[in-house]
C-alpha positions as CSV (number, residue, x, y, z in Angstrom):
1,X,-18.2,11.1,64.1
2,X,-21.2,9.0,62.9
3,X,-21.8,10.1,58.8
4,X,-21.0,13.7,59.1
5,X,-22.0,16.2,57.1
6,X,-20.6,19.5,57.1
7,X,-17.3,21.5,58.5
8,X,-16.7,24.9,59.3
9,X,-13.5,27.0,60.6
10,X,-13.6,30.1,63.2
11,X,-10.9,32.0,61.9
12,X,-9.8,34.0,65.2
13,X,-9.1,30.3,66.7
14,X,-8.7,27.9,64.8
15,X,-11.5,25.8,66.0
16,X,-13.6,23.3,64.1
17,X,-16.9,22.2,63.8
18,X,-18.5,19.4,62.4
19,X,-21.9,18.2,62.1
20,X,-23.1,14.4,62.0
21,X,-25.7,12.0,63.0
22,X,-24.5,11.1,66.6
23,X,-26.2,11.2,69.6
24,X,-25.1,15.8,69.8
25,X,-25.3,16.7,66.4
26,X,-22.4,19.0,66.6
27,X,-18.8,18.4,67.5
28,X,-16.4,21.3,68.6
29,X,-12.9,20.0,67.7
30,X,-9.6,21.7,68.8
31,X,-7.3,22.6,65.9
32,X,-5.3,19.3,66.6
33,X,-8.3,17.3,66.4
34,X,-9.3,17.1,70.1
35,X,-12.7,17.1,71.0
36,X,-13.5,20.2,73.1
37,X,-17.5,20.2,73.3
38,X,-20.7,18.4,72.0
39,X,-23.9,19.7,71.9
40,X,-27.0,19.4,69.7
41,X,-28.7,16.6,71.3
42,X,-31.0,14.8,68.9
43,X,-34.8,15.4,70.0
44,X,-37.6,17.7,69.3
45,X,-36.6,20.6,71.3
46,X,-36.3,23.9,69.8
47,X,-32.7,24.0,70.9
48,X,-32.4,20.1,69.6
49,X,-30.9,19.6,66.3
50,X,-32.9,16.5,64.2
51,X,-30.9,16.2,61.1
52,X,-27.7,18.7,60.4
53,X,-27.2,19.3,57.0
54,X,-24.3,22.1,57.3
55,X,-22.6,24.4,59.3
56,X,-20.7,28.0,59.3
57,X,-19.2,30.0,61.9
58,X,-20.5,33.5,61.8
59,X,-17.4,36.3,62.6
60,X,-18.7,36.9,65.8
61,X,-18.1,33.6,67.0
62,X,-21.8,31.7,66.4
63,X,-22.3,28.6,65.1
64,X,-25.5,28.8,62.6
65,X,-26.2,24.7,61.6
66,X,-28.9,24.0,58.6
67,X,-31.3,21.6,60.1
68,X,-33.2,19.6,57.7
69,X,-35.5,17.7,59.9
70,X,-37.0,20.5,61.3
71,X,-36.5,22.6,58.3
72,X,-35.3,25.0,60.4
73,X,-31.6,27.5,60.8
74,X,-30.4,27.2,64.2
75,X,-27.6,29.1,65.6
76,X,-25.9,28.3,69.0
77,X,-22.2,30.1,70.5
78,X,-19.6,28.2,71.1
79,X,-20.8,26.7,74.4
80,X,-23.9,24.8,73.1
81,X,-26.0,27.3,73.8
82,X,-29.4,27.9,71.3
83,X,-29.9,31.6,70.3
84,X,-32.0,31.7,67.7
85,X,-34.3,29.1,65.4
86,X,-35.1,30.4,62.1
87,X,-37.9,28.4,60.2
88,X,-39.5,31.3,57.4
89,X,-41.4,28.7,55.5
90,X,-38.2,26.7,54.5
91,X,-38.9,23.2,52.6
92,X,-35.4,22.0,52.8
93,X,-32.5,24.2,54.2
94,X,-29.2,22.5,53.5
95,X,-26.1,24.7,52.6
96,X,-25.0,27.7,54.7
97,X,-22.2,29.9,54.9
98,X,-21.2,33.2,56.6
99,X,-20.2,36.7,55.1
100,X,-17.5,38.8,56.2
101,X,-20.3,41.0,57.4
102,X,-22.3,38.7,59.4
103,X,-25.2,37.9,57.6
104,X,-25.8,34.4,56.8
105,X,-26.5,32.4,53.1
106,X,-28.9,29.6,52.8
107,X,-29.5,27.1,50.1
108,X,-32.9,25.8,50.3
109,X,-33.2,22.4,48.0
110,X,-36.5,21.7,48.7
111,X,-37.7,25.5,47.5
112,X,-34.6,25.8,44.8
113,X,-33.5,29.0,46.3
114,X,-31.1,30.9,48.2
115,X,-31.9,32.9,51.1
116,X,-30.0,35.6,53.1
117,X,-30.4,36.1,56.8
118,X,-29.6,39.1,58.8
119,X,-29.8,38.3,62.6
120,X,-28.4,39.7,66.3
121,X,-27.2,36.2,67.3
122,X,-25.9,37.7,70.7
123,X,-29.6,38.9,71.0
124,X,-30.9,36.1,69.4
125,X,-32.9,38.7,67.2
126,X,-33.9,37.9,63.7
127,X,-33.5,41.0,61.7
128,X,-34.8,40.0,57.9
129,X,-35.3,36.5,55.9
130,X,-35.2,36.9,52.1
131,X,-34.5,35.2,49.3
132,X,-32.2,36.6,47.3
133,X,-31.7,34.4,44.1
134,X,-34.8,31.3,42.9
135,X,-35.5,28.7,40.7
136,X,-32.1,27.0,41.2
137,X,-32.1,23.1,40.5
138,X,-31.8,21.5,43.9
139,X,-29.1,23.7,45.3
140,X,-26.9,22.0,48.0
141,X,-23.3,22.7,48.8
142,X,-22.7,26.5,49.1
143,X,-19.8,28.7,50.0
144,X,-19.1,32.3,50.2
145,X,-15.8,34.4,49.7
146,X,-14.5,36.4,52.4
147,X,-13.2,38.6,50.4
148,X,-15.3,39.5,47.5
149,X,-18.6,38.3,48.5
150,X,-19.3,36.1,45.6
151,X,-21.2,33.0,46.2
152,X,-20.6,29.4,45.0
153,X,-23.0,26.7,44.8
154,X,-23.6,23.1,44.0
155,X,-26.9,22.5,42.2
156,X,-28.4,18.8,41.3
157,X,-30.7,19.2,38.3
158,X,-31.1,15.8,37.8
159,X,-32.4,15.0,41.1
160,X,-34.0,17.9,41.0
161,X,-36.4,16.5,37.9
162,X,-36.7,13.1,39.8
163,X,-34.3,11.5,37.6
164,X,-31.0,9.2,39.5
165,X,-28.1,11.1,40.8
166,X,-25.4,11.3,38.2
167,X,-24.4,15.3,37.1
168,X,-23.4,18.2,39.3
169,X,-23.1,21.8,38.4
170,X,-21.7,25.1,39.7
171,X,-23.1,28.0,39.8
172,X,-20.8,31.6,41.0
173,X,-23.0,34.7,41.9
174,X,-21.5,38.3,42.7
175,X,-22.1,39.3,46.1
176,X,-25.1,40.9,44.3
177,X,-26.6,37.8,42.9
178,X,-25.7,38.4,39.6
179,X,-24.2,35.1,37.4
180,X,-20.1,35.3,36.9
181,X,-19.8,31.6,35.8
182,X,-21.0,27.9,35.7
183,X,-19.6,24.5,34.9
184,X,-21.2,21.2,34.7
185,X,-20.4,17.9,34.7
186,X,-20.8,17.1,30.7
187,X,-18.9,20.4,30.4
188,X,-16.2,19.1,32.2
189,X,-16.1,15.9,30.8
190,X,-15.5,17.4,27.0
191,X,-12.8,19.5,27.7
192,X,-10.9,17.4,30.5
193,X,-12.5,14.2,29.9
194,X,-13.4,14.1,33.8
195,X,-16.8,14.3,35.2
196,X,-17.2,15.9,38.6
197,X,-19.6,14.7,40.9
198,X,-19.5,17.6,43.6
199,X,-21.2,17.3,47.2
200,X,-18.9,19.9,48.4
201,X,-17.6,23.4,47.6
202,X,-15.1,26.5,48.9
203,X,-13.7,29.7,48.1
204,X,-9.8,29.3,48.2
205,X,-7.3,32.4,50.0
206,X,-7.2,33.8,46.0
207,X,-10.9,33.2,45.2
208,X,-10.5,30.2,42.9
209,X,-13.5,27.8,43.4
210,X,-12.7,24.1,45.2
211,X,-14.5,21.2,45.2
212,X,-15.1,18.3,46.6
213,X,-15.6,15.0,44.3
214,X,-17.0,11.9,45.0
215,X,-16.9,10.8,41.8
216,X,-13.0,11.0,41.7
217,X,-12.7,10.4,45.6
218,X,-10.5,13.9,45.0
219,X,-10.3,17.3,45.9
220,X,-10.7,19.5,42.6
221,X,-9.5,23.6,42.1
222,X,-12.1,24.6,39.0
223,X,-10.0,28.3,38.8
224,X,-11.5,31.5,38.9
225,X,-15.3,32.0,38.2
226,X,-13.8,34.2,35.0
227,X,-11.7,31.7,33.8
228,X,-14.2,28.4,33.9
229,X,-13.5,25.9,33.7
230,X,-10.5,24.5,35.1
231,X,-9.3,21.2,36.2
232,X,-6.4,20.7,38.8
233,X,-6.6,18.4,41.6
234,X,-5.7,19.4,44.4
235,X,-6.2,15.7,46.6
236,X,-5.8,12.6,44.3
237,X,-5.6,9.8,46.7
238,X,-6.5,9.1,50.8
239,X,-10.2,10.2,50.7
240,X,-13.3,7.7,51.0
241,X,-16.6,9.7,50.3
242,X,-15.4,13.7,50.5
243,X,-18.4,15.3,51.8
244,X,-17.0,18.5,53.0
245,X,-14.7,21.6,52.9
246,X,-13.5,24.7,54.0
247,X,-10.2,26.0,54.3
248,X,-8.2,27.7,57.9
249,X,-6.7,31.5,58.0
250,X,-3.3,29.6,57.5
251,X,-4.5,28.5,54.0
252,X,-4.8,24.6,54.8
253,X,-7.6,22.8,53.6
254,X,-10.2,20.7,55.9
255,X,-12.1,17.9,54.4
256,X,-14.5,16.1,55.9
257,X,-14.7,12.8,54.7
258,X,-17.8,10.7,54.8
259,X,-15.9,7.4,54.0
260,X,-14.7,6.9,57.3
261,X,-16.0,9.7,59.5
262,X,-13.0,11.6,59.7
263,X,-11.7,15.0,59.3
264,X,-8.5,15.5,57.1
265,X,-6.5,18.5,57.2
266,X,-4.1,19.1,54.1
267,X,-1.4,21.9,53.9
268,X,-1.3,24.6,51.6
């Protein structure tokens, strides 16, 4: 892996897959860690993948990868295949998760919104584009729980007014976009004397909000979205650069690390 930069889980097998800046952008690993496929060849195809930003797995078994270079969403099955390119006037798509239904969640940093696609990936159809929530301060990370729908994501407000990197905050929407909770950085650092620097973020098995901080080189549970904030790390020690995260149907946690291109699976 060459500076990766996101993970995703299918949960009927077990498989991951990671993006990163090798030659093909995407890596298919085996739930041991072996390599099973490659494929997103860097070029300027419509199939080709420039610069991966993120990826999900969609429940029927498509990989839908956030491609910032060609501000584009691309989705491919698991053999490599391209079924669909989805550009709709992004700036900057970067974040992307699946629902339990299918559909597919976009945060677009460049625009400051997220966007929800609806799609026939076997058909390589694009049913509706729309965005579904706006002026967001350079949203990011994002995640999406399985089982309520509610939708977590990592904005940058201070890049987001030009200003050097150095605060984080998370933001929880209902599955209808409306605000259950937020935490920040300076919020976190008055009441647990920590400040979070987050480039990652998940939905644990219970719904509590995880994420990854590069800050702390650590692995952070922030609670429920009712109860923010929280602080309980979760990973203290063994991570370089955490950069992503997402957790298996057994409850174990993946983290990709950026550090030293690896993968790290932790066990519930």
């Amino acid at each position: 892996l060459l500076n990766p930069s996101g993970v995703a889980v299918c949960p009927a097998t077990g498989r991951l897959a990671v993006a990163h800046d090798g030659e093909q952008r995407i890596h298919v690993l085996a739930p041991g860690g072996q390599c099973l496929r490659r494929f997103g060849r860097r070029g300027d195809a419509g199939c080709d993948v420039r610069y991966p930003l993120d990826v999900t797995v969609t429940p029927d078994g498509h990989l839908v990868v956030t491609d910032g270079g060609d501000r584009a969403v691309k989705a491919f099955d698991f053999e490599g295949r391209g079924v669909l390119a989805v550009r709709e006037g992004f700036c900057l798509p970067w974040g992307v998760d699946a629902t339990a239904e299918g559909e597919v969640l976009v945060s677009d940093a460049g625009a400051g919104a997220l966007y929800r696609l609806a799609a026939d990936f076997r058909r390589g159809e694009l049913r509706r584009c729309r965005a579904v929530r706006a002026r967001l301060a350079s949203p990011r990370a994002l995640a999406v729980c399985r089982s309520s729908g509610a939708v977590a994501v990592v904005e940058h407000p201070e890049e987001a007014q030009g200003l050097p990197r150095g605060s984080t905050r998370v933001k929880v929407f209902s599955a209808q976009m409306e605000l259950l909770g937020q935490v920040d950085s300076f919020g976190l650092s008055l009441a647990f004397h920590a400040r979070v620097l987050a480039t990652a973020v998940a939905f644990d098995g219970e719904g509590r909000v995880v994420v990854a901080d590069v800050g702390r080189r650590a692995v952070v549970c922030l609670g429920r979205p009712e109860e923010f904030p929280a602080f309980d790390p979760l990973v203290s020690h063994g991570l370089s650069y955490p950069v992503g995260l997402t957790y298996t149907a057994d409850g174990s946690l993946v983290v990709l690390d950026g550090g030293d291109h690896s993968v790290k699976i932790y066990s519930s």
